[in-house]
Residue, then its C-alpha position, 0 to 999 in steps of 0.5 A: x480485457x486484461x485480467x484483474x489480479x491481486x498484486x503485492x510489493x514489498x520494502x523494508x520498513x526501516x525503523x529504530x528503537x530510539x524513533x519509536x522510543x521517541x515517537x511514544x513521547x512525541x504522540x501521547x503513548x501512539x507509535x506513529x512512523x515515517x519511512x518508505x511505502x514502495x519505489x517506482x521503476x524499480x524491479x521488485x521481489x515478486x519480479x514486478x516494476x511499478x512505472x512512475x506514472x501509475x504508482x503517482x496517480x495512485x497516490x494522488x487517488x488515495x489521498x481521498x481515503x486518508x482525508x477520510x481517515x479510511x487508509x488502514x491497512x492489515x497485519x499480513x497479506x490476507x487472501x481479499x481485495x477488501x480490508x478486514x476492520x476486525x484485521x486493521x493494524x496501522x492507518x496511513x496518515x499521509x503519502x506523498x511521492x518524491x523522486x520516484x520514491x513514495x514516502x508515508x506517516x503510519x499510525x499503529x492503531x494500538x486498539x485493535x488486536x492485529x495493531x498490538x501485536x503489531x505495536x509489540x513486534x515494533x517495540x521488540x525491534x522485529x524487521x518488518x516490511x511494508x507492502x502494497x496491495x493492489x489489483x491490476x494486470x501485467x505485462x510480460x517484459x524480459x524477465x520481469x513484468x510490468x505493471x499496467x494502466x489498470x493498477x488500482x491501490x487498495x492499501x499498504x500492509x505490514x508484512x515479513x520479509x518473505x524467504x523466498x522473493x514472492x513467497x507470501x501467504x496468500x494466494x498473490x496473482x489470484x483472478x477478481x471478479x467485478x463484484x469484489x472489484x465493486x466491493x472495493x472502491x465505493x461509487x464515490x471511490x471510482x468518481x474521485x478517480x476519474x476527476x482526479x484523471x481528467x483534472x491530471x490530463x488539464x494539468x498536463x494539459x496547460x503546461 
């Protein structure tokens, strides 16, 4: 059995001061932004690809969480699997992919201490980027590696872009063991993703 670890991916979180000036106008005083999440079958900072196939069927499975209005995400990569709410900075409105590219709404929880800071370094007109949170393991291709069938989206976070590709500030790649898997994904998670397989393979299926 392969190996569980913490992986991360990283894009810029394009934005200007006129789209958050009018996002504030638009949303009541909230800071809600568009842009892109992550790309697939593209070679990424830490010198990992996502293939198409895995980084859909993740966004299909995390559908349930921003439905349930539990897709929050952190202000900086913290050193778990599981997401902080005392942390929480932004939630996740909606994703979809396109084209092999995975777009996203984001609201700023400006109630919350990460999510003001988070909403003064938008209104400052800080570079941020985006950058999913996942466990899953790799495989060893050329020089890069790609990302494996056990992938499992846990959320997206706002980062800084690193200096150095992959130098962010937790432990990225660390080992997980079944019971922080476990305490990641509800019972209810972990049911919704195998119907979400089995109704994707009748899909294909009926083609």
């Amino acid at each position: 059995m392969s190996d569980m670890r913490l992986l991360t991916s990283y894009d810029v979180f394009d934005y200007t001061p006129d789209m958050v000036k009018e996002s504030i106008e638009k949303n009541g005083g909230k800071i809600i932004m568009k842009g892109v999440l992550q790309k697939a079958d593209v070679l990424n900072q830490n010198g990992r690809i996502y293939p198409l196939n895995v980084l859909e069927r993740e966004v299909r499975n995390y559908q349930k969480f921003i439905l349930e209005n539990r897709a929050m995400g952190e202000l900086d990569h913290p050193d778990s699997s599981v997401i902080s709410l005392k942390n929480a900075s932004h939630v996740v409105k909606e994703a979809w992919s396109e084209s092999g590219v995975v777009y996203g709404r984001v609201e700023i929880l400006d109630r919350t201490p990460s999510g003001n800071i988070l909403k003064g370094l938008i209104e400052s007109g800080v570079k941020l980027g985006i950058s999913s949170r996942g466990v899953g393991s790799t495989r060893k291709q050329n020089d890069y590696n790609i990302v494996q069938d056990d992938f499992q989206l846990i959320c997206w976070d706002f980062v800084s872009e690193p200096s150095t590709p992959g130098a962010f500030m937790f432990a990225e790649g660390r080992k997980l063991s079944t019971a922080e898997l476990k305490s990641v994904f509800s019972r209810s998670d972990r049911i919704d993703r195998v119907m979400n397989d089995i109704l994707q393979i009748e899909k294909i299926g009926g083609k």
